[in-house]
C-alpha positions as CSV (number, residue, x, y, z in Angstrom):
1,X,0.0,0.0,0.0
2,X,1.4,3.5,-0.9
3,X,0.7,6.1,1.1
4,X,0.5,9.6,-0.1
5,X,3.4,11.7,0.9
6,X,3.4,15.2,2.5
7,X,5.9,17.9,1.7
8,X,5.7,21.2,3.5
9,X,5.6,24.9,0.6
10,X,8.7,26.2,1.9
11,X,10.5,22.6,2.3
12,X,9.4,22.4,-1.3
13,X,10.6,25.9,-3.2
14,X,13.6,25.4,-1.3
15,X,14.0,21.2,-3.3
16,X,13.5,22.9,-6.2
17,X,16.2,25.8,-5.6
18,X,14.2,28.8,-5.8
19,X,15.4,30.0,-2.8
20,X,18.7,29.0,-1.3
21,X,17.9,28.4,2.1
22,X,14.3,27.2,4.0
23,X,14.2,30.0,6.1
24,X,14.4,32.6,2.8
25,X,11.7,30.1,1.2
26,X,9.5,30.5,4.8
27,X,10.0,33.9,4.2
28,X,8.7,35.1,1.1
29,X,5.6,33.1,1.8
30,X,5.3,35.2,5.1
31,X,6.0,38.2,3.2
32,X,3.2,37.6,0.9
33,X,5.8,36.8,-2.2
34,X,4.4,33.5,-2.8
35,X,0.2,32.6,-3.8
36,X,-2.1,30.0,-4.3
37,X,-5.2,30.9,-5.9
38,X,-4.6,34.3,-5.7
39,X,-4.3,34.4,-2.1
40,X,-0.9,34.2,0.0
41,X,0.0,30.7,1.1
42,X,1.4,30.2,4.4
43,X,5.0,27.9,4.4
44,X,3.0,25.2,6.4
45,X,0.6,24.5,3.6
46,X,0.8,20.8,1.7
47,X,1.9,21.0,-1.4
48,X,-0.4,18.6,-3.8
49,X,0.3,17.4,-7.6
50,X,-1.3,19.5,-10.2
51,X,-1.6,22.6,-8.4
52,X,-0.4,26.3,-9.8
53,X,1.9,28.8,-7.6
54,X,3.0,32.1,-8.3
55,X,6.0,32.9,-6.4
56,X,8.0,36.2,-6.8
57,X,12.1,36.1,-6.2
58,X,14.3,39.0,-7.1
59,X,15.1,37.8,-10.0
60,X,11.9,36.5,-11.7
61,X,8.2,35.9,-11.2
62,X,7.8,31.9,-11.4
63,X,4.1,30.2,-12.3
64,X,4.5,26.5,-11.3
């Protein structure tokens, strides 16, 4: 049986090296740099497959 696994937003952006530590990933999701939906996502949320960010760094504006 295979269970479904859970993976934190901030333990997430910082896997996929937008950010190079957790804490600047936690960060920009408290600052409001990061959405789901339109609406700011907090670092504890679960992310799911199939679901659409928007996450601002200095550099770029990202849509994953």
């Amino acid at each position: 049986m295979t269970e479904k696994e859970k993976l934190r937003l901030d333990k997430y952006l910082w896997a996929i090296r937008l950010f190079k530590t957790r804490t600047q990933a936690s960060a920009a999701c408290d600052s409001g740099k990061v959405k789901f939906s339109g609406v700011q996502a907090k670092a504890s949320k679960q992310v799911n497959v199939g679901e659409e960010y928007e996450i601002k760094t200095e550099a770029k504006r990202w849509r994953m």
